[in-house]
C-alpha positions as CSV (number, residue, x, y, z in Angstrom):
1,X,-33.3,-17.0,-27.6
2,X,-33.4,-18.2,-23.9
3,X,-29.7,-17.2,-23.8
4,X,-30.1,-13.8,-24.7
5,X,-33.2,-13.0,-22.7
6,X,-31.0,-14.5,-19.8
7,X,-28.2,-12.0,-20.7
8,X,-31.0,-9.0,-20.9
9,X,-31.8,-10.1,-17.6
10,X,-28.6,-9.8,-16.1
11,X,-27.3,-6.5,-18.4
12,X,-30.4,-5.2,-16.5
13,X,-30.0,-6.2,-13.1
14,X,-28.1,-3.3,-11.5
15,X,-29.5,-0.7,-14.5
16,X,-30.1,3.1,-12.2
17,X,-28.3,1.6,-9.8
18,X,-25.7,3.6,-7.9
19,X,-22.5,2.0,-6.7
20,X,-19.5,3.1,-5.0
21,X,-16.0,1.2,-5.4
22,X,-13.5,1.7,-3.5
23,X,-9.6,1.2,-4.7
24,X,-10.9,0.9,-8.2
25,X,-8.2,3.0,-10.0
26,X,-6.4,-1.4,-11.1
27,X,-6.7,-4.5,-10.4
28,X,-9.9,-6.2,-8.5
29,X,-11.7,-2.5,-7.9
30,X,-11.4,-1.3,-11.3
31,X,-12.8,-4.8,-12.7
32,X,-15.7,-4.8,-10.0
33,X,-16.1,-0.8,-11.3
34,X,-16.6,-1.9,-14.6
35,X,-18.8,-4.5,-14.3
36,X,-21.6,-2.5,-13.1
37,X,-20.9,0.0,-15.4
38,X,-21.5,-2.4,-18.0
39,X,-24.9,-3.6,-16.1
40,X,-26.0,-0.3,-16.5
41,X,-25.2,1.1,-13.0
42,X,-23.7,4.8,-12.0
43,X,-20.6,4.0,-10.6
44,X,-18.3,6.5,-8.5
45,X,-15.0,4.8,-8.3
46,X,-13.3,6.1,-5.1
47,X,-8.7,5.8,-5.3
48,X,-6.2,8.0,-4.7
49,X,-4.2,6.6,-8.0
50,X,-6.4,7.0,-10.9
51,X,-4.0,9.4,-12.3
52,X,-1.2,7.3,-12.5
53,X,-3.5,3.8,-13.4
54,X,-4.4,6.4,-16.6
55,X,-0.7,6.5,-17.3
56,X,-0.6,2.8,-17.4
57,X,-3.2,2.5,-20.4
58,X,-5.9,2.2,-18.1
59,X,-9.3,3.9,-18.6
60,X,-11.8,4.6,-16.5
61,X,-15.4,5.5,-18.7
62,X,-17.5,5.7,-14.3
63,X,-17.2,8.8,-12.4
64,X,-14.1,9.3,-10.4
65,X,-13.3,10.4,-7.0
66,X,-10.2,11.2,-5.4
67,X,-9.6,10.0,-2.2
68,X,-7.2,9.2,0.4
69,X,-9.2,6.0,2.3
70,X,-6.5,6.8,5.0
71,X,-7.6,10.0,6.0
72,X,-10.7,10.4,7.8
73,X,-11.4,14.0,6.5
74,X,-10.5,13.2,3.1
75,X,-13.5,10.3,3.1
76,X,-15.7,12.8,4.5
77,X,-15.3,15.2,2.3
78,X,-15.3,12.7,-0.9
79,X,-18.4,11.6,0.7
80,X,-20.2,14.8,0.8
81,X,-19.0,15.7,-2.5
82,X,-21.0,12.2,-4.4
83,X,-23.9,12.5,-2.1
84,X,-24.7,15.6,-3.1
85,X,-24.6,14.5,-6.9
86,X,-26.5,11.0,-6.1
87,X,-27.8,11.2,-1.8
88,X,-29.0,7.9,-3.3
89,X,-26.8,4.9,-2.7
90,X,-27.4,0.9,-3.6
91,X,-24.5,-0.9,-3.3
92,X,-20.9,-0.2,-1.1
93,X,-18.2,-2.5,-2.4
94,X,-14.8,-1.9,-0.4
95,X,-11.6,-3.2,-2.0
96,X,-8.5,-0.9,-1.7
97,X,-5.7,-2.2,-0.1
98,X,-2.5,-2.1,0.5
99,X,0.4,-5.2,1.1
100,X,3.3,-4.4,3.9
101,X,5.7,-7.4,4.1
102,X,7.8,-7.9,7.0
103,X,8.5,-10.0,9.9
104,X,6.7,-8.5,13.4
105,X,9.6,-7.3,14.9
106,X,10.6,-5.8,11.5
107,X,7.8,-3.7,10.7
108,X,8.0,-0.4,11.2
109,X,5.3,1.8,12.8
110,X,4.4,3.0,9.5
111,X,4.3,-0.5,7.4
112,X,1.6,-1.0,10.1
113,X,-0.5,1.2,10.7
114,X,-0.7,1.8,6.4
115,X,-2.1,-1.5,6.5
116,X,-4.2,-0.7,9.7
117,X,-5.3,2.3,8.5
118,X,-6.3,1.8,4.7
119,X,-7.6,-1.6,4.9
120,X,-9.7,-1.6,7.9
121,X,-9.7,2.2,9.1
122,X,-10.7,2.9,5.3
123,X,-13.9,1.6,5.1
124,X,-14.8,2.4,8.7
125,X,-14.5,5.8,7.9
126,X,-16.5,5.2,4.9
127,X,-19.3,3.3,6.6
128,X,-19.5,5.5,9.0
129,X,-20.3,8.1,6.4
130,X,-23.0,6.4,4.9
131,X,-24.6,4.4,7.1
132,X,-26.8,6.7,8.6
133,X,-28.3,7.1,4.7
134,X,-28.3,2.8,4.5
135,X,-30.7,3.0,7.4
136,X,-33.0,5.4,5.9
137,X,-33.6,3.9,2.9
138,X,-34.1,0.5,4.4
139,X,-32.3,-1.6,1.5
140,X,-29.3,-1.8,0.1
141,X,-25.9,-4.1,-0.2
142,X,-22.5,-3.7,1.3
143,X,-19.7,-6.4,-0.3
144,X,-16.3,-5.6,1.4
145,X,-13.3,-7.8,-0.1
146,X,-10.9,-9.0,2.5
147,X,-8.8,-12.2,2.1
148,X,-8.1,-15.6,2.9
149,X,-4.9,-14.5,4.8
150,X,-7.8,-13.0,7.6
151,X,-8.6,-16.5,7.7
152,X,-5.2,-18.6,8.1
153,X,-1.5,-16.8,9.3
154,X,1.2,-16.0,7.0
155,X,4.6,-15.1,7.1
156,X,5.8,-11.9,6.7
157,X,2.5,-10.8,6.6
158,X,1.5,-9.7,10.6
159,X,0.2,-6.2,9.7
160,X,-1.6,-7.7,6.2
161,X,-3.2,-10.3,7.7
162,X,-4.2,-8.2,11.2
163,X,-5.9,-5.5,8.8
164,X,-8.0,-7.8,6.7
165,X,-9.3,-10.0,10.1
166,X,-10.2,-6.8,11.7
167,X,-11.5,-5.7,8.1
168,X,-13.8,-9.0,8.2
169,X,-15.2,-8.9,11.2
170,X,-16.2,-5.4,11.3
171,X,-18.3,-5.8,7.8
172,X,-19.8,-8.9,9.8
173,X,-20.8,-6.8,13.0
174,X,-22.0,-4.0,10.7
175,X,-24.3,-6.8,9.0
176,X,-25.7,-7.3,12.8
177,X,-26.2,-3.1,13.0
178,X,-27.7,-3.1,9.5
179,X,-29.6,-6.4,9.1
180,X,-33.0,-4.6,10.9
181,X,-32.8,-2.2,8.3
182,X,-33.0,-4.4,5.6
183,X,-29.5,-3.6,4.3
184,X,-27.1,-6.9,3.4
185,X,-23.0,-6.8,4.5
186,X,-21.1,-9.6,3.3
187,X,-17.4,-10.5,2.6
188,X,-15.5,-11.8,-0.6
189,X,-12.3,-13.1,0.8
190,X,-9.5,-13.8,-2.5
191,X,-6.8,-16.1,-2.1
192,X,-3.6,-15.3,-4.9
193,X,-5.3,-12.8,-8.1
194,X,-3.2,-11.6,-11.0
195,X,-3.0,-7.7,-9.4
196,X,-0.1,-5.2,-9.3
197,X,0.0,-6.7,-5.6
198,X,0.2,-10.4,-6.5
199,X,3.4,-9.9,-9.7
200,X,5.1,-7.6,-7.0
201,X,5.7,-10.4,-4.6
202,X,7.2,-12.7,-8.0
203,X,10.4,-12.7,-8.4
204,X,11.3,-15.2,-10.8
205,X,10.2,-16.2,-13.9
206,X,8.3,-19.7,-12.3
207,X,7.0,-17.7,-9.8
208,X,3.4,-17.9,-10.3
209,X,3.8,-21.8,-10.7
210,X,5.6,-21.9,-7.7
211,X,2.4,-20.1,-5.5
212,X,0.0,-22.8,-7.3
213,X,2.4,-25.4,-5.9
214,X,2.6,-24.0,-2.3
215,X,5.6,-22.9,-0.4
216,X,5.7,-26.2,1.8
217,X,8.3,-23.8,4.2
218,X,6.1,-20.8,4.8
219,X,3.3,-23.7,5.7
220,X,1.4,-21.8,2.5
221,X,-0.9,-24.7,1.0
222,X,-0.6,-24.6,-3.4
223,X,-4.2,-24.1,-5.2
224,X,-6.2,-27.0,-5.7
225,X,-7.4,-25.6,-8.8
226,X,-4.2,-25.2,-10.3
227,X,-4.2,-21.0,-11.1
228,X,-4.4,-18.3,-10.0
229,X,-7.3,-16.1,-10.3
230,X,-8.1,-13.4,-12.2
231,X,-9.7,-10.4,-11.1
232,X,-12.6,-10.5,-13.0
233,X,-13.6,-14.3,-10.8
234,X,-13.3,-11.7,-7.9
235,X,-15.8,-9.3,-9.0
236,X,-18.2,-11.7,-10.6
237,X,-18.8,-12.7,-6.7
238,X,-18.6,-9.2,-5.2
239,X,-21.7,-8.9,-8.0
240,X,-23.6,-11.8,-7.2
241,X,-23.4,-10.9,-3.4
242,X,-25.1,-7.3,-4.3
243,X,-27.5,-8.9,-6.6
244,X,-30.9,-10.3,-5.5
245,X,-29.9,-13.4,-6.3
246,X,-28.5,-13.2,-2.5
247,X,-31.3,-11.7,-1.2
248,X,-31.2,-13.5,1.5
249,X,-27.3,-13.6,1.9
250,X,-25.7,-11.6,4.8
251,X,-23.2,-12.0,7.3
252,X,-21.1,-14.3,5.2
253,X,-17.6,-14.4,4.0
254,X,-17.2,-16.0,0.7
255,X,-13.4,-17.6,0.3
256,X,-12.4,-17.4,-3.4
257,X,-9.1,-18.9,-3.8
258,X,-9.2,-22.2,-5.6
259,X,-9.3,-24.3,-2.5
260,X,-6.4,-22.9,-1.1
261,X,-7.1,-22.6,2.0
262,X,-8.6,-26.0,2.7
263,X,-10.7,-25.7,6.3
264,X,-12.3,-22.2,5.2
């Protein structure tokens, strides 16, 4: 009995809640969209590729919004269109994103400013959309999901890893802006998940036992743990950090990677 009453607790906790997802067409987005949908929240998933995620078998039973987190009209106007179905917003989760692999002198001007532009401009635009209606309401919770490569360099990986720092630290200076108001910003950072991004960097059939290993000659550490994770571990935390069992949570960044990176 305990153990149900504790599940009605938690199938209630985010029930008439509104919630907005960004990138949630696959992979961590979609699993973060449908876990509030299944704790009884209205969710308005916001992706420029639900139509081809459908194609992949994918379904999507939250509202769905178009939108190219690129293009700073395009957010506007996506914007405007939910707030004037729901002006009422609880939680912000931002987690599209997009991988450019090259080294610095290699990249071209687009592979960086894609990354520049839908990982950090993205959810500027966005905040900057909704912010003004965070501050009238006086509450709500803002979980943006960067990555541990923010936190340590990689190869290859200048633009990714440029994107998500300046991704971090502007969730943690809009937690200073919003903290007055009673609103709570905070950062998931994953380490390897089992997305469309992730399998697109394997290229073997061992690969996913070599990245819990560690490339010893890219200076990547293995995962203490021994896996990888799966989405859903990502979205659990993005959960509890817009629950109020973090009430008192802001400012932080939350590394979810098995241990991989060691001195986060």
């Amino acid at each position: 009995m305990a153990k149900q009453n504790t599940q009605s607790a938690e199938a209630a906790e985010f029930a008439g809640k509104t919630v907005w997802v960004t990138g949630a067409a696959r992979g961590i987005g979609y699993q973060v969209a449908m876990g509030f949908h299944r704790q009884g929240a209205r969710v308005f998933g916001l992706d420029i590729d639900f139509a081809e995620a459908q194609r992949e078998g994918l379904e999507h039973p939250f509202a769905i919004q178009e939108v190219d987190l690129a293009c700073a009209d395009s957010v506007a106007k996506a914007s405007e269109v939910i707030l004037a179905q729901q002006p009422q917003i609880d939680v912000l989760v931002n987690v599209a994103g997009v991988l450019r692999l090259g080294e610095t002198e290699q990249l071209t001007l687009d592979d960086w400013h894609t990354c520049l532009n839908v990982n950090a401009s993205g959810p500027f635009y966005l905040l900057r959309q909704l912010i003004p209606q965070f501050k009238q309401q006086r509450y709500g919770a803002i979980v943006t999901v960067s990555s541990n490569a923010a936190h340590v360099p990689r190869l290859q990986m200048a633009a990714y890893c440029a994107s998500k720092a300046a991704l971090t630290s502007l969730s943690h200076c809009v937690a200073l802006e919003l903290a007055p108001f009673g609103v709570r910003c905070n950062v998931v950072s994953p380490g390897s998940t089992d997305t469309r991004m992730q399998r697109e960097l394997w290229h073997s059939d061992d690969a996913e036992q070599q990245t819990i290993a560690g490339f010893q000659q890219q200076f990547k550490l293995g995962i203490p743990l021994g896996k990888i994770a799966r989405p859903e571990e990502i979205a659990q935390v993005v959960m509890f950090l817009a629950s109020e069992q973090a009430s008192h949570v802001t400012m932080q960044d939350i590394v979810v990677d098995g241990g991989a990176v060691l001195s986060a």
